[in-house]
Kinemage of the C-alpha trace (Angstrom):
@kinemage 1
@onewidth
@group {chain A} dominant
@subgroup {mainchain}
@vectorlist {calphas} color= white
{ca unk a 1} P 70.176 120.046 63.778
{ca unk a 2} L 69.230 116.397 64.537
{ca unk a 3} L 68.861 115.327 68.265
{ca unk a 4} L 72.334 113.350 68.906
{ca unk a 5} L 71.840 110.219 70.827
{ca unk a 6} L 73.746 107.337 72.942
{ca unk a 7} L 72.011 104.326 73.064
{ca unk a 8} L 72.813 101.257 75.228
{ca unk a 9} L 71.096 98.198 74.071
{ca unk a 10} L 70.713 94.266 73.870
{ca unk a 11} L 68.106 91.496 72.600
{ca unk a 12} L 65.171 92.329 70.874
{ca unk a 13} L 63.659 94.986 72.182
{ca unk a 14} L 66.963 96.753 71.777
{ca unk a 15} L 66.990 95.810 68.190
{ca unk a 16} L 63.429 96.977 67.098
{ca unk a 17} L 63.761 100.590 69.853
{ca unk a 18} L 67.481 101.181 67.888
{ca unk a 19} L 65.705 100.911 64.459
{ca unk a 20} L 62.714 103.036 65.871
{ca unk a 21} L 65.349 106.026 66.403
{ca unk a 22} L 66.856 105.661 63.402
{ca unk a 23} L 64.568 105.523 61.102
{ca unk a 24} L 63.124 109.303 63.442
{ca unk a 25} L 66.119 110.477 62.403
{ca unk a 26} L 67.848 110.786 65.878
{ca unk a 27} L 71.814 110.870 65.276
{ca unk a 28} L 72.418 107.852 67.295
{ca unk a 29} L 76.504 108.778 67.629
{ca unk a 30} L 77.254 105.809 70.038
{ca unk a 31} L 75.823 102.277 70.310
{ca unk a 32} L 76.584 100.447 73.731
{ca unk a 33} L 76.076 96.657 73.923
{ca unk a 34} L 76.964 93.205 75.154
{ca unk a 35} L 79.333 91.034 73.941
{ca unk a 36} L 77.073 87.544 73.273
{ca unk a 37} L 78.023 84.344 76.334
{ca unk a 38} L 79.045 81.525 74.604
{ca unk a 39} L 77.189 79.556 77.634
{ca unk a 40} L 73.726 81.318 76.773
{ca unk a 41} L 71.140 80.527 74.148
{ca unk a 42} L 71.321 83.460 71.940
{ca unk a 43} L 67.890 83.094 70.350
{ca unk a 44} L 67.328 86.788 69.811
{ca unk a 45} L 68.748 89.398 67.360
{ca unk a 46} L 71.958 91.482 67.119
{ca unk a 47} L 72.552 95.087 68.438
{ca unk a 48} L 75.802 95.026 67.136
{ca unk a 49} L 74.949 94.130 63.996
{ca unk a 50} L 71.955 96.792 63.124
{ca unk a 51} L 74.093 99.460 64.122
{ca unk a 52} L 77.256 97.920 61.959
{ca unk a 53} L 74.472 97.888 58.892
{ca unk a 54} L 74.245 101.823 59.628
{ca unk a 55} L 77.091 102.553 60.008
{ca unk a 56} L 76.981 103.762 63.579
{ca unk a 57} L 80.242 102.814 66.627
{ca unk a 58} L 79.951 100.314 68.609
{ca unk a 59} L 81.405 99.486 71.942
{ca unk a 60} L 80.662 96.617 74.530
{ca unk a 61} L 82.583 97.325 77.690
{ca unk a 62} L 82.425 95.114 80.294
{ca unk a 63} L 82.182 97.592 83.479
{ca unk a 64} L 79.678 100.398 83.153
{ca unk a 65} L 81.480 102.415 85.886
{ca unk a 66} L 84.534 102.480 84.315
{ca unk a 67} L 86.266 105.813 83.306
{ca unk a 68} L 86.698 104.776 79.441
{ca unk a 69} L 83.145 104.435 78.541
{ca unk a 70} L 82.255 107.739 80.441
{ca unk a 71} L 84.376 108.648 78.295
{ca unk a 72} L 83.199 107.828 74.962
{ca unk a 73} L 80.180 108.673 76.465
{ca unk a 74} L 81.223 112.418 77.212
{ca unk a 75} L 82.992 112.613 73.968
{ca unk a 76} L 79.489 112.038 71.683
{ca unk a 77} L 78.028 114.976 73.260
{ca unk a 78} L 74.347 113.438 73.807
{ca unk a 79} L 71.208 114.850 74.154
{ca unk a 80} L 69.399 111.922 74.999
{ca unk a 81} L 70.708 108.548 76.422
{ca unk a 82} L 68.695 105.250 75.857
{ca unk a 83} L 69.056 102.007 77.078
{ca unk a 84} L 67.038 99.498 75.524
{ca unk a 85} L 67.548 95.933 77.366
{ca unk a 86} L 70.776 96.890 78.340
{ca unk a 87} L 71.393 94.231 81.256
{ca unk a 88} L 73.510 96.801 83.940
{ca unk a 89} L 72.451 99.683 86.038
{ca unk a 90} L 74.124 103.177 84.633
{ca unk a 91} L 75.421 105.533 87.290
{ca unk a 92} L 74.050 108.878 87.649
{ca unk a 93} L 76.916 110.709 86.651
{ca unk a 94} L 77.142 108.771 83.504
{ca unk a 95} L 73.363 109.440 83.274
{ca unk a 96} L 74.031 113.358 84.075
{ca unk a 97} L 75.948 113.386 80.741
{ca unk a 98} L 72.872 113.729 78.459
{ca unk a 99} L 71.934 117.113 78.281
{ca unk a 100} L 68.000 116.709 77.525
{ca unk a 101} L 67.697 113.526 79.851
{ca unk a 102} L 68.096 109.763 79.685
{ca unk a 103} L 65.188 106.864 79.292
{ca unk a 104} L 65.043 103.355 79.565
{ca unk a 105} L 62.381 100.596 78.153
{ca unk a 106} L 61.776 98.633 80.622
{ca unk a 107} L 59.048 95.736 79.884
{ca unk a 108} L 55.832 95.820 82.268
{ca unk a 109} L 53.681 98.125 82.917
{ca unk a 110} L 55.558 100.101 85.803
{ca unk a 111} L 55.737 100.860 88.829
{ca unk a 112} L 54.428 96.755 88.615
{ca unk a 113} L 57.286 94.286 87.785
{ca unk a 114} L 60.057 96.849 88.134
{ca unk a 115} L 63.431 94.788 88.501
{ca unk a 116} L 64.795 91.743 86.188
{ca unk a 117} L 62.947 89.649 83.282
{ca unk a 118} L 59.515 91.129 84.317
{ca unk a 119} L 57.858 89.487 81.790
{ca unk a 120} L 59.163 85.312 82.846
{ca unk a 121} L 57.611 86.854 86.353
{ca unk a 122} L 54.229 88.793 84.714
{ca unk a 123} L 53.855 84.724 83.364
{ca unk a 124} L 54.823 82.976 86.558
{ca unk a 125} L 52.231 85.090 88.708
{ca unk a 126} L 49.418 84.226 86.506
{ca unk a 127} L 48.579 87.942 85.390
{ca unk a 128} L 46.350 88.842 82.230
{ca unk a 129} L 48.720 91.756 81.213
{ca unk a 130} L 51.501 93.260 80.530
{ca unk a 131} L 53.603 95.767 78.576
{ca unk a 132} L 56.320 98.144 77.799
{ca unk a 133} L 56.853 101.233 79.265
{ca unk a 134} L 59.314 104.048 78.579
{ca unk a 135} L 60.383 105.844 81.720
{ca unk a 136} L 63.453 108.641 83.001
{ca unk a 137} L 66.123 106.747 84.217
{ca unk a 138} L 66.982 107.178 87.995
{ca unk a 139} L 69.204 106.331 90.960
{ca unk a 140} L 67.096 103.293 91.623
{ca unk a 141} L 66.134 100.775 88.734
{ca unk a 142} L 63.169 101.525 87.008
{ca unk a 143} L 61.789 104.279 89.102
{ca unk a 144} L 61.984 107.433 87.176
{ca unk a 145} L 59.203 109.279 85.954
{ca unk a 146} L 56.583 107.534 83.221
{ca unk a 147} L 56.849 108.767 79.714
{ca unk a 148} L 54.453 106.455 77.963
{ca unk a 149} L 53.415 102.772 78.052
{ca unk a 150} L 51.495 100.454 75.665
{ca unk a 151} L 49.804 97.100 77.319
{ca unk a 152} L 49.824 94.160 75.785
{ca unk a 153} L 47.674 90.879 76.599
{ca unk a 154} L 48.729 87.744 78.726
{ca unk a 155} L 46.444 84.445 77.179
{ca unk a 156} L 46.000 81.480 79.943
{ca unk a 157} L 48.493 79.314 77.182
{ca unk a 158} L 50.898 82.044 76.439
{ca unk a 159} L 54.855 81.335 77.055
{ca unk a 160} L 57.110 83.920 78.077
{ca unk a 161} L 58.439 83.783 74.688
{ca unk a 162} L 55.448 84.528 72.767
{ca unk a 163} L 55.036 87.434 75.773
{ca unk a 164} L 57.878 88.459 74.877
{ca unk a 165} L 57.270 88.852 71.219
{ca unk a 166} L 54.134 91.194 72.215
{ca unk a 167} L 56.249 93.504 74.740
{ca unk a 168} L 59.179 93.815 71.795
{ca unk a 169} L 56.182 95.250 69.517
{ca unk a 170} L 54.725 97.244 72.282
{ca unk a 171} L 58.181 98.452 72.827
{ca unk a 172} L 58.698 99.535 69.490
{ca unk a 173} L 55.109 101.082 69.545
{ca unk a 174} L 55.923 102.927 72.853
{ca unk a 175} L 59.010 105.087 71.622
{ca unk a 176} L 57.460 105.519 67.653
{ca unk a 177} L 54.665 107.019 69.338
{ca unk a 178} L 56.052 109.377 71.728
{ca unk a 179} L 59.607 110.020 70.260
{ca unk a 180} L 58.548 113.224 68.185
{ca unk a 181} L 57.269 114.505 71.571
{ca unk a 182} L 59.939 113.992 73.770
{ca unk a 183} L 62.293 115.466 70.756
{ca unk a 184} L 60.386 118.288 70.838
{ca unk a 185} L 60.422 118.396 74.727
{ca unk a 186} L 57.082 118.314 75.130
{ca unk a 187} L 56.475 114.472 76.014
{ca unk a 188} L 54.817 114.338 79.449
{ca unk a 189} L 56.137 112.964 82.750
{ca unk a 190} L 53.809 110.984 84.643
{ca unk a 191} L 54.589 109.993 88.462
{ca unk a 192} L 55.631 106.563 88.685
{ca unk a 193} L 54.493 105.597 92.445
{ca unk a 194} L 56.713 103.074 93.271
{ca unk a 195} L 54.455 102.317 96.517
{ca unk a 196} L 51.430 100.769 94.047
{ca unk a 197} L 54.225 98.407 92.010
{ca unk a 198} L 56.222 95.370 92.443
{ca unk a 199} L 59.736 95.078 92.387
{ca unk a 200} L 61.299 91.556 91.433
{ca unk a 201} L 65.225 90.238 91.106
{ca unk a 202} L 67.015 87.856 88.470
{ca unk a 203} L 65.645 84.134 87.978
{ca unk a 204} L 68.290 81.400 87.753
{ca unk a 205} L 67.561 77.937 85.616
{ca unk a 206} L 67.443 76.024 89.370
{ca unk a 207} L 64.234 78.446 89.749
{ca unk a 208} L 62.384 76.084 87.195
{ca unk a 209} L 62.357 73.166 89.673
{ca unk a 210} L 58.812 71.602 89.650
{ca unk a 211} L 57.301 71.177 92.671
{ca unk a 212} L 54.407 68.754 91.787
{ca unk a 213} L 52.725 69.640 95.170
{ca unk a 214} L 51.738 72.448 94.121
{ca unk a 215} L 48.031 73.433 92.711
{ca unk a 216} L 48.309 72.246 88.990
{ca unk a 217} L 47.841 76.531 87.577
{ca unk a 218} L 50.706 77.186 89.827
{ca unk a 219} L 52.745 74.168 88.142
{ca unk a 220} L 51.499 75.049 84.650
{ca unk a 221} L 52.233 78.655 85.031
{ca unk a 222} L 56.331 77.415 85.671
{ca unk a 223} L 56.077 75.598 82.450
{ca unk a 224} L 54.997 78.748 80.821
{ca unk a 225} L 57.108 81.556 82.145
{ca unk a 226} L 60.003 79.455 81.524
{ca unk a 227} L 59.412 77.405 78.563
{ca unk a 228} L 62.251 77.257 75.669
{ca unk a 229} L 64.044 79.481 74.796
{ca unk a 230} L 64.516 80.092 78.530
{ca unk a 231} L 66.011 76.831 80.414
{ca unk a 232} L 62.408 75.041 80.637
{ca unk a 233} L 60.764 73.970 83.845
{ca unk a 234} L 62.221 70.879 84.892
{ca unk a 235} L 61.967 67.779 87.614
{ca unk a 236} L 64.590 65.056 88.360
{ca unk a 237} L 63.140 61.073 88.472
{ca unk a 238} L 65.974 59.079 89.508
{ca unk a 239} L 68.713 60.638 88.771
{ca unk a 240} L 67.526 61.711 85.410
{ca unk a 241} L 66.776 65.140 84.290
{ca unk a 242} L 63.183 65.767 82.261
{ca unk a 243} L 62.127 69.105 80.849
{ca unk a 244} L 58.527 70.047 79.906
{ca unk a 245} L 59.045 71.808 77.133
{ca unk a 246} L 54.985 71.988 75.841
{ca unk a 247} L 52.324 71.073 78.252
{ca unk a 248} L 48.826 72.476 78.548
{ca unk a 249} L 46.157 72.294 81.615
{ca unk a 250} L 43.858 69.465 81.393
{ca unk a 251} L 40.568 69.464 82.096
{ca unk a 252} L 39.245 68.394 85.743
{ca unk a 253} L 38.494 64.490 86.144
{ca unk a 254} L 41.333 63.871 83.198
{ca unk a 255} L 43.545 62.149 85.378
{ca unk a 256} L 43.499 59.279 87.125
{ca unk a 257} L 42.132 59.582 91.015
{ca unk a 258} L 44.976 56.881 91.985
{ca unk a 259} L 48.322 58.529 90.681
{ca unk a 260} L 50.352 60.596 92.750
{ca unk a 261} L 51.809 63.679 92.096
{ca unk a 262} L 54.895 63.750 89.592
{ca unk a 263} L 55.248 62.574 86.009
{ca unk a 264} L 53.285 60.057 84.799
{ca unk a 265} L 52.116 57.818 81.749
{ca unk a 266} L 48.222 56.740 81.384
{ca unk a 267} L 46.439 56.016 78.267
{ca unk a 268} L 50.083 56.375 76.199
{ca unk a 269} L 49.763 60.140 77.392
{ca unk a 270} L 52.786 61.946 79.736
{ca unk a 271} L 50.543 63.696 82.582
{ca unk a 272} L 51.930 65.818 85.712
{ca unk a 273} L 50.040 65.040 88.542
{ca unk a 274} L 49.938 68.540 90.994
{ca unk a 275} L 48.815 68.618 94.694
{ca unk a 276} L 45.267 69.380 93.356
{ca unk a 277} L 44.673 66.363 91.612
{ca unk a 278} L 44.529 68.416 88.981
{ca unk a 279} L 46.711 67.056 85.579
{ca unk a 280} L 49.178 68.431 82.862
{ca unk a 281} L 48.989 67.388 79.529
{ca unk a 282} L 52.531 67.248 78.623
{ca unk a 283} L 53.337 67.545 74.878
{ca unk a 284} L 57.091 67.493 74.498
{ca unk a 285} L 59.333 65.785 77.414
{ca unk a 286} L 62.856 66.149 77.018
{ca unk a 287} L 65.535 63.882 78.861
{ca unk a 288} L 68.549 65.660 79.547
{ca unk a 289} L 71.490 63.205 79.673
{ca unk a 290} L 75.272 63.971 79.318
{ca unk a 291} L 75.064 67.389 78.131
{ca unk a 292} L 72.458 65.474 75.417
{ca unk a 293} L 68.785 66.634 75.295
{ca unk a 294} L 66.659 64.589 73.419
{ca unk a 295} L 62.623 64.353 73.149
{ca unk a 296} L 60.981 61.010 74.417
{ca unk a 297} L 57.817 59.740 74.285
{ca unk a 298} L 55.268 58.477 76.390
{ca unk a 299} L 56.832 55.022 76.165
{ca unk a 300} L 60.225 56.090 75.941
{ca unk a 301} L 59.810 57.993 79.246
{ca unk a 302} L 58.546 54.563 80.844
{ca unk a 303} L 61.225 52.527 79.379
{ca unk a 304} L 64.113 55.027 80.947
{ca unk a 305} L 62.105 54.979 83.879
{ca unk a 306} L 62.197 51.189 84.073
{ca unk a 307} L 65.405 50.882 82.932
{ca unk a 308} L 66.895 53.272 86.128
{ca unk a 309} L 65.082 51.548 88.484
{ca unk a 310} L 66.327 48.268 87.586
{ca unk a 311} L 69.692 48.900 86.603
């Protein structure tokens, strides 16, 4: 008899882990998700519509307390419960309800970066790598037992999105790899000492406020932990509203000795002066105006400059 399965899931990683039990032949008798915000960029692919394509029920309540999804919940009889980048905490007693135990993806390499979009923060505190790891769900968020994990590498010019794209395959990875096992109950359960890890909260687009101050890796690292998709890292010059969308860290000695820090044109390039002296090449600007983004150049950024301060 196949293993029956509830799985709560969003984004990609939800995508690719859903497909992974699938095509292991779990019974997935339940599929949990979010209904998409209108007011967020929805750059990434559908739950809902992988497990429409199979056939399987879907449901996206709002309140994962509430008596109706327990439920559904109780009524698909699970052995297993997954949650793959679903975005709330389940309670325990909704947890209880899987008879052979419920596990979460969570993306770093726990107990380090337990908490909310671990990866934007792996990015933002400069580390050299990350991952996916699949771990017991528990009272507190991500702090059940380790199951298995798969690193993947952080490069000095990698975004959070192309991160991203790594932990979604090293998601994926994780659970192909150790699914059999844990079917067969014999996957092991490795302490997850949350006294050795980092816990982190939620990031809001305010967070990506440049402080040009700053050392110019510190400044650079913003760009790239929250570089498009995600809101971009962004400063406002007289009112106006620029986002570096591309940028990369120049070489010592390429800027200017004389230029504060900030945003700045020399040679027909955009540089961001930091607190080091230090410079970023900037290689798309975008001016935010009226709800209208639009990319400028080097001498379109001086002539809205200009034309602000002498309007």
């Amino acid at each position: 008899m196949k293993p029956r399965a509830v799985v709560f899931a969003y984004h990609n990683v939800g995508v690719r882990c859903l497909q992974v039990l699938l095509a292991r032949g779990v019974d997935v008798a339940l599929v949990v998700t979010h209904e998409d915000n209108p007011a967020e960029n929805i750059w990434f692919g559908s739950v809902a519509s992988v497990a429409a394509e199979h056939g399987v029920p879907t449901i996206t309540p709002a309140d994962p307390k509430s008596a109706e999804l327990r439920a559904a919940v109780s009524a698909a009889r699970p052995d297993f419960i997954f949650s793959f980048y679903y975005r709330h905490m389940l309670p325990a007693d909704l947890l209880a309800l899987a008879a052979r135990g419920a596990y979460n993806m969570h993306g770093s390499l726990l107990p380090k970066y337990r908490g909310r979009v671990p990866v934007n923060w792996a990015v933002l505190n400069g580390e050299t790598e990350t991952g996916a790891t699949l771990h017991e769900m528990a009272a507190k968020p991500d702090a059940g037992a380790i199951v298995a994990q798969t690193p993947v590498p952080i490069l000095p010019d990698d975004t959070a999105a192309q991160v991203f794209d790594k932990v979604t395959v090293a998601a994926e990875q994780t659970l192909w790899r150790v699914l059999p096992a844990l079917l067969a109950g014999e996957a092991p359960h490795l302490p997850n000492d949350l006294a050795h890890g980092s816990y982190f909260g939620g990031r809001k687009p305010e967070d990506g406020r440049i402080d040009f101050t700053k050392p110019a890796r510190e400044v650079y690292n913003l760009i790239r932990a929250v570089a498009p998709p995600y809101p971009g890292a962004f400063t406002d010059l007289d009112g106006q509203r620029f986002v570096i969308a591309r940028a990369r860290l120049a070489p010592p000695g390429a800027a200017p000795a004389d230029l504060p820090p900030g945003l700045a044109v020399s040679d027909n390039a955009l540089l961001a002066i930091c607190g080091d002296g230090r410079a970023i090449a900037v290689h798309e600007l975008r001016h935010q105006h009226d709800g209208i983004e639009t990319v400028v150049t080097p001498a379109g950024f001086a002539q809205l400059i200009h034309s602000s301060r002498h309007s």
